[in-house]
C-alpha positions in Angstrom: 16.5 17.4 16.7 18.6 21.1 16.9 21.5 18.9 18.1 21.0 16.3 15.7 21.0 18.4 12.8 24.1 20.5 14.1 26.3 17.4 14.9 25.3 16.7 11.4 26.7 19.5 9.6 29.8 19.2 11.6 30.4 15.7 10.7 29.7 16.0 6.9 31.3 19.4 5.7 32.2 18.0 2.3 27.6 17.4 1.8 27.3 21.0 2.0 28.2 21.7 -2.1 26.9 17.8 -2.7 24.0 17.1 -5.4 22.5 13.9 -6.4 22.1 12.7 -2.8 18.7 11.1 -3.7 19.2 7.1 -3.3 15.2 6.7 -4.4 12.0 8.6 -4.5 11.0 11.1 -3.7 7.6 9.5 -3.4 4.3 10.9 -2.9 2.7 9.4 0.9 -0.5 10.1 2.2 -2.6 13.0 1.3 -5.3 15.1 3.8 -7.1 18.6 3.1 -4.5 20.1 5.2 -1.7 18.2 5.1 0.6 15.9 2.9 3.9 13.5 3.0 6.6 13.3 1.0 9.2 10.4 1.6 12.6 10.2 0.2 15.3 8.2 0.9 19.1 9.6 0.9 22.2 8.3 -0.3 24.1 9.6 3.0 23.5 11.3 6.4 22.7 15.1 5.1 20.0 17.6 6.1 16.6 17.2 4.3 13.7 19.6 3.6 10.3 19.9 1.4 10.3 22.9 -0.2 6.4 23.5 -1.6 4.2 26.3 -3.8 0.8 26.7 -5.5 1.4 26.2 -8.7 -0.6 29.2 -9.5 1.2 31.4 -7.2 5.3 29.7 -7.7 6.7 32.8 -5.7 4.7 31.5 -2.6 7.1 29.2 -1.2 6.5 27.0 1.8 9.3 24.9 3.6 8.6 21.8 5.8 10.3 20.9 9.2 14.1 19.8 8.1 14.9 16.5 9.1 18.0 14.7 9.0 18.6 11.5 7.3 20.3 9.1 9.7 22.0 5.6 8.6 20.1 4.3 11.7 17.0 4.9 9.9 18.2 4.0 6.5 18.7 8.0 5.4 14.7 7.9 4.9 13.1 11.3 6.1 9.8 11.9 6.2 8.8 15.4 5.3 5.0 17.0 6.1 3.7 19.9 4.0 1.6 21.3 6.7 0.5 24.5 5.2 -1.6 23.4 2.5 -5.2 23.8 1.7 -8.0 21.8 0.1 -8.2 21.1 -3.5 -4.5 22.6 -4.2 -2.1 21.7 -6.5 1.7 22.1 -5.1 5.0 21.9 -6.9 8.0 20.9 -4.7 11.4 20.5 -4.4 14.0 18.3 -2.4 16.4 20.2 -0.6 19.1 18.4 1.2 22.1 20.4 3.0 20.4 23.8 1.3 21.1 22.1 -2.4 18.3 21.7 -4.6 18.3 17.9 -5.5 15.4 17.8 -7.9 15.9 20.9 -9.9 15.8 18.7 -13.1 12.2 16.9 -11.7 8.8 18.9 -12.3 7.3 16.9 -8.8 3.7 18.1 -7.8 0.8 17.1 -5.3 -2.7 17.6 -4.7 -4.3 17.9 -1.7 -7.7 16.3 -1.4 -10.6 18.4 -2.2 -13.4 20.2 0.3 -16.4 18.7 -2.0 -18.9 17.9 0.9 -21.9 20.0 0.5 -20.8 21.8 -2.1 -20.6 19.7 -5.1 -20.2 15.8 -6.7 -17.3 14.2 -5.3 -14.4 13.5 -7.6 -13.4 11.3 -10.0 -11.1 8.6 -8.2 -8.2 6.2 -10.2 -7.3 3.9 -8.0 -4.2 1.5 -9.1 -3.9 -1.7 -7.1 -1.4 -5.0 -7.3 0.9 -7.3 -4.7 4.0 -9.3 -4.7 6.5 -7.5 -6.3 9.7 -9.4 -6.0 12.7 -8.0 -7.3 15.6 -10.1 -7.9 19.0 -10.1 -6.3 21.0 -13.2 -7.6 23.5 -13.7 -4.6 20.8 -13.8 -2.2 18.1 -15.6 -4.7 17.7 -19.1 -4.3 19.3 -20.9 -7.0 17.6 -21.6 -10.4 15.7 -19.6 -12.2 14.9 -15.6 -11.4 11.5 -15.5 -9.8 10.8 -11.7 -10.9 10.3 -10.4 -13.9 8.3 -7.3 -15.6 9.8 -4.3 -13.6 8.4 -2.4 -16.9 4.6 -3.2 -15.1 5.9 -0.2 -12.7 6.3 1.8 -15.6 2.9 0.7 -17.1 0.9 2.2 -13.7 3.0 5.3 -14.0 1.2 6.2 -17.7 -2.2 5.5 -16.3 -1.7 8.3 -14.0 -3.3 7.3 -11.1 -4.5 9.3 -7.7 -3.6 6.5 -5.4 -1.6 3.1 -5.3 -2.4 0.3 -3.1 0.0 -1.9 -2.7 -1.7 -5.2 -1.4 0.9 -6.9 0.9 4.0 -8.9 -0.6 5.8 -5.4 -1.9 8.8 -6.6 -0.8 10.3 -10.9 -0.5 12.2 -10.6 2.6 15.2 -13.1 2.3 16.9 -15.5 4.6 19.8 -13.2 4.9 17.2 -10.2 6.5 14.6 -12.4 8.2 16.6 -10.9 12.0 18.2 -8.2 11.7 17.6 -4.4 11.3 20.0 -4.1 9.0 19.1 -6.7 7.0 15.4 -5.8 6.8 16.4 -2.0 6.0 19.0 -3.6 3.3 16.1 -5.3 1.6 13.4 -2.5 1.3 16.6 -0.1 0.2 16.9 -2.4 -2.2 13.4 -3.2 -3.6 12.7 0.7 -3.3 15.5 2.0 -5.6 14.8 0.0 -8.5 14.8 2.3 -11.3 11.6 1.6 -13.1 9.8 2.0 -10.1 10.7 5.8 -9.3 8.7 7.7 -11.7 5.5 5.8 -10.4 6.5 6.9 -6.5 6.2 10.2 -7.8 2.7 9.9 -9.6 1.0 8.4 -7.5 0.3 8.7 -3.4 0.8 5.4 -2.4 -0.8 3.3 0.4 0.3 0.1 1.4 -0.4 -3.2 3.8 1.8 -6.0 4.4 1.9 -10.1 4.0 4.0 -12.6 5.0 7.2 -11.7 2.7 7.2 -8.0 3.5 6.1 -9.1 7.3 8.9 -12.1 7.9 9.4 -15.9 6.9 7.1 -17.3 4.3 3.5 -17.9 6.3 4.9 -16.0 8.7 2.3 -15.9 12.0 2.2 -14.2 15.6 5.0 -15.5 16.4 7.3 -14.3 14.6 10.0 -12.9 17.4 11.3 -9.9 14.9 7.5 -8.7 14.1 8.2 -5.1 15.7 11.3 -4.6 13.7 9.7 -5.6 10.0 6.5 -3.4 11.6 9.5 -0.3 12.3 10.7 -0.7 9.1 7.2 -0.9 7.7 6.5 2.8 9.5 9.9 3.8 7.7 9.3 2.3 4.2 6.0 3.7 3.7 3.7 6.5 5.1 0.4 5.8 5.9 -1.8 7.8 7.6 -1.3 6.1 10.9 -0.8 2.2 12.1 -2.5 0.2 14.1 -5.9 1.4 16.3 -7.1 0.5 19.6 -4.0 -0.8 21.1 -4.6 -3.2 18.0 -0.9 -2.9 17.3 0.7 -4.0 13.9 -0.7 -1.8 10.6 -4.3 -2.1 11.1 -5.5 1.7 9.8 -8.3 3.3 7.7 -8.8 6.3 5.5 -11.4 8.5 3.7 -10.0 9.5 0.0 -12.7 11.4 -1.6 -15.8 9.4 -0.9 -14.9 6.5 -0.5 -13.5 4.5 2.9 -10.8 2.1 3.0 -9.6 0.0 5.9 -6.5 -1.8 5.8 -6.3 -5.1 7.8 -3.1 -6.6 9.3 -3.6 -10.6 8.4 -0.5 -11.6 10.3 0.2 -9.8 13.6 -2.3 -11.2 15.4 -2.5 -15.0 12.9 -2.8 -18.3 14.3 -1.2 -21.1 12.9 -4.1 -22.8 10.9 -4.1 -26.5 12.3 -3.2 -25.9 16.0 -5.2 -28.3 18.4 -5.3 -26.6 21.1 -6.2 -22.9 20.6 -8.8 -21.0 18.9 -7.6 -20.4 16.0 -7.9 -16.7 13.8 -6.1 -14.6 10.9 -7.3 -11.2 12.1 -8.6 -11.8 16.0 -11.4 -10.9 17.5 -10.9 -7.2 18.3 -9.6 -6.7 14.7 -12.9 -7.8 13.8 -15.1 -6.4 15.8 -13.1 -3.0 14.9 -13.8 -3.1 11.4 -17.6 -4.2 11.5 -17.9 -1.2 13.8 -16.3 1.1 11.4 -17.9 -0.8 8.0 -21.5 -0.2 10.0 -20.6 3.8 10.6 -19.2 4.6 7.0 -21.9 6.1 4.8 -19.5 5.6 1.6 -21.0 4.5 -1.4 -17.5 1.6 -1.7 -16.2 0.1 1.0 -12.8 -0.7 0.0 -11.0 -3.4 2.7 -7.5 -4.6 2.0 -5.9 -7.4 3.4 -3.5 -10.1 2.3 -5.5 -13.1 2.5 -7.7 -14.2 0.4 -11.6 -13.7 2.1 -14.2 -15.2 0.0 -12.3 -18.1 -2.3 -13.8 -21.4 -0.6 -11.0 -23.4 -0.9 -8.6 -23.6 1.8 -5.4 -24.0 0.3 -2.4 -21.9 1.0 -3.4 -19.5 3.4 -6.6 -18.6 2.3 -9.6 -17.6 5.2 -11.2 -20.2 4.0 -8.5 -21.9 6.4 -9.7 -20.5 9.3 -13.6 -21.5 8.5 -15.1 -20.2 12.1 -13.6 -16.6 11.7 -14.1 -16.4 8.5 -17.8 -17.3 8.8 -18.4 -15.0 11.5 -16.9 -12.1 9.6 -19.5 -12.7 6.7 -22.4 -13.1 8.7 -21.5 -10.1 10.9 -21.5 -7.7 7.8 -24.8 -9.1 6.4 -26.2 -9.1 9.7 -25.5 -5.1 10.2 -26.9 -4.5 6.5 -23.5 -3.2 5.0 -23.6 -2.9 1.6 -21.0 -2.0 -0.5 -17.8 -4.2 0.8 -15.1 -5.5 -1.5 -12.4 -7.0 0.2 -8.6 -6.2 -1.7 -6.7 -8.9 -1.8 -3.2 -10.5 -3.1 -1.0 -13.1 -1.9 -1.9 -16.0 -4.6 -0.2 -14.8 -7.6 -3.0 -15.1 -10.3 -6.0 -12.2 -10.2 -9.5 -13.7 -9.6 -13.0 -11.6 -8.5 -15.1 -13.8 -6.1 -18.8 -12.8 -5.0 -21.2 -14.4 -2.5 -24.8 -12.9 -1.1 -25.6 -13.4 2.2 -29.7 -12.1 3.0 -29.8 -10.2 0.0 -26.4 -8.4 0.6 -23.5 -8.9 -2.0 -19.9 -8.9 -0.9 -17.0 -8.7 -3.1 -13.3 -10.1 -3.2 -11.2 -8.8 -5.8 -7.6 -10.6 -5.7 -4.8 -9.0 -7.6 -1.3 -10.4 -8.2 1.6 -10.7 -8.9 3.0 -7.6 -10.1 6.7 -8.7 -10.7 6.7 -12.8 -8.8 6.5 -15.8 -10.7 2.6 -16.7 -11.8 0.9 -19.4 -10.6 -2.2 -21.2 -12.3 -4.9 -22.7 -9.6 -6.0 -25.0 -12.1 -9.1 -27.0 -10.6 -8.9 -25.5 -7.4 -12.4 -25.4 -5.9 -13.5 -21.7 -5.5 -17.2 -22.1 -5.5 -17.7 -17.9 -5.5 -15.3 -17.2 -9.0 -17.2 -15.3 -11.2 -16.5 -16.5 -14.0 -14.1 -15.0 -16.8 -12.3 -13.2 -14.1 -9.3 -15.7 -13.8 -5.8 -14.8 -14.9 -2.3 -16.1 -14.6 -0.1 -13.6 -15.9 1.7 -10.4 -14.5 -0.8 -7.9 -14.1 -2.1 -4.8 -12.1 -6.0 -3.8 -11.2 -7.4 -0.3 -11.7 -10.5 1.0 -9.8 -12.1 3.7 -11.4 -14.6 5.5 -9.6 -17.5 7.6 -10.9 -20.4 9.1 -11.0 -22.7 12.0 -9.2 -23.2 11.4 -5.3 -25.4 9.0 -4.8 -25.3 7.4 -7.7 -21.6 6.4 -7.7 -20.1 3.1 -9.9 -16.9 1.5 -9.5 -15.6 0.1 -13.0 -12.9 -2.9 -12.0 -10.2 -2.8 -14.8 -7.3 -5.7 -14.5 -4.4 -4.9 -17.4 -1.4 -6.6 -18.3 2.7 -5.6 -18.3 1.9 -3.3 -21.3 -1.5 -1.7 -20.2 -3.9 -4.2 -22.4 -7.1 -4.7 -20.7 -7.8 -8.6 -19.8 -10.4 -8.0 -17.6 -13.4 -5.7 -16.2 -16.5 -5.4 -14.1 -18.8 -3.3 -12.9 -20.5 -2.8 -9.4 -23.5 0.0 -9.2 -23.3 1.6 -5.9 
């Protein structure tokens, strides 16, 4: 890294005085008792570092590792504030090449608060949406745009949320990226510096997993022979926690934010084509599964929040819908009833209208709330057959979902808010922990 950095500076005497250098972000990654991420991406190759405080003691500066931003790696750096404590707000600062390049920014983070054992746990807004496709006309297919709505970005921003999950779909790879580095990196540079998008990277900390458009081709599955690069540029893009567990591969992770648990599922590194004769066929695979009962059985959180592309509980298989792959699906279900897990509500997106579904299984209720699209054209299911709808909770416009989380421990409620492009509510709900 020494060398990298010095070769650097030697190559790019003219950054030294440079300002402005921020292509998009910065934007606010995971967040731990101890330790935070900030990602930025940078217009060129220069020298990057996180400068932090406690904004009740500014003089106290902390700086993170500098990194350097490399057009191999898209000028993204990651940088780690590693010298935080719990409960803590931080300002911070992007330095690049010793220049202050958010002097005009008031950018903060918190990092999660100590409350086991010592009091309630916290409030928790958590914003929620999928398949955000931005338009680019030379590489669009003819006709008429397919997004729309960038404002929706600004919407989430006001409601000021802890956390955004982005539900697969966050970016439409193209023909012209589908196999090649350069062309994947082109399309999430792209995507990610769309101006009404950065103030909302800042608010927010935002977690994220993937579908077919941000994984490869349209119904992309296993096969897909450029999977590790989209899953490289994935790692890049975002910054999760970690991804993939137990040799799982792909972006199969899970985190504890407050008191609640959520466990992101990867629905296409390990997916079958749906209609093959001659194989077993399965969306997550059977270690995947088996991984997240396991964890779903250990968690003690009053919500148990799992994310993944496909839709779980709608019973018609259409599209790419579980419902397709009936034995896994079915074995999934029973599994969590079963074990006696309460509290599951599988996140969804893919289909681009919202809709809640709910079935009981032995007295246990599980949950699937799909929401999309954010920004992609809408799409009306008309009479399609989802026995488990409840009812009222259709929608075919662009919208986002809000989870608001409250309540004293042990007595926790999660209130489900779905709002349009201008922050109208269309839809809520209510689950009692």
């Amino acid at each position: 890294m020494k060398r990298l950095i010095s070769t650097l500076l030697l190559l790019c005497p003219l950054l030294l005085s440079a300002q402005d250098l921020i292509k998009s972000g910065p934007m606010k990654g995971y967040t731990e008792m101890r330790e935070a991420l900030i990602w930025v991406q940078m217009e060129q190759a220069c020298i990057v570092e996180l400068v932090y405080w406690p904004d009740t003691m500014p003089e106290r500066e902390y700086r993170s590792l500098a990194k350097a931003a490399a057009p191999e790696n898209a000028n993204v750096v990651h940088l780690v504030a590693d010298s935080v404590e719990p409960g803590v707000t931080y300002g911070y600062a992007i330095y690049a090449n010793g220049k202050n390049q958010t002097q005009d920014r008031e950018l903060t983070f918190s990092s999660q608060a100590l409350w086991q054992y010592r009091t309630d746990p916290p409030k928790l807004k958590i914003a929620l949406g999928s398949c955000a496709y931005i338009n680019e006309e030379k590489y669009d297919r003819p006709g008429k745009s397919y997004g729309s709505t960038y404002q929706i970005f600004e919407t989430i921003a006001d409601q000021n949320p802890d956390m955004m999950l982005w539900l697969g779909d966050n970016i439409y790879l193209r023909e012209v990226d589908w196999f090649s580095r350069s062309g994947i990196q082109r399309r999430y540079t792209h995507t990610r510096s769309l101006p009404e998008m950065q103030r909302l990277l800042a608010t927010a900390n935002h977690y994220a997993i993937w579908d077919d458009h941000d994984y490869g081709p349209n119904d992309a599955t296993r096969t897909f022979p450029f999977k590790e690069e989209t899953l490289n540029a994935f790692k890049l893009f975002w910054a999760n926690n970690t991804y993939g567990v137990n040799e799982l591969g792909g972006i199969t992770s899970a985190i504890e934010y407050g008191d609640v648990h959520f466990f992101f599922l990867d629905n296409r590194w390990h997916r079958s084509e749906a209609d093959m004769k001659t194989i077993d066929e399965q969306m997550l695979g059977e270690a995947q599964v088996d991984w997240l009962i396991e964890l779903l059985k250990y968690s003690r959180a009053p919500f148990k929040f799992v994310a993944v592309g496909s839709q779980i509980l709608n019973t018609a298989a259409v599209y790419e819908n579980y419902a397709n792959y009936e034995k896994e699906r079915e074995n999934l279900l029973r599994r969590i009833a079963e074990e006696g897990i309460t509290g599951v509500i599988f996140l969804t997106g893919d289909r681009h209208h919202t809709e809640m579904s709910m079935v009981e299984i032995d007295g246990i209720k599980i949950y699937d709330l799909t929401v999309s699209p954010l920004t992609s054209g809408t799409h009306n299911p008309g009479d399609e057959a989802n026995e488990n709808r409840i009812e009222g909770s259709l929608i075919n416009e662009h919208n986002f979902g809000l989870l608001n989380i409250t309540g004293p421990r042990k007595d926790r409620q999660v209130e489900i808010q779905i709002l349009d492009v201008s922050g109208e509510e269309l839809w809520n709900y209510k689950i009692e922990e």
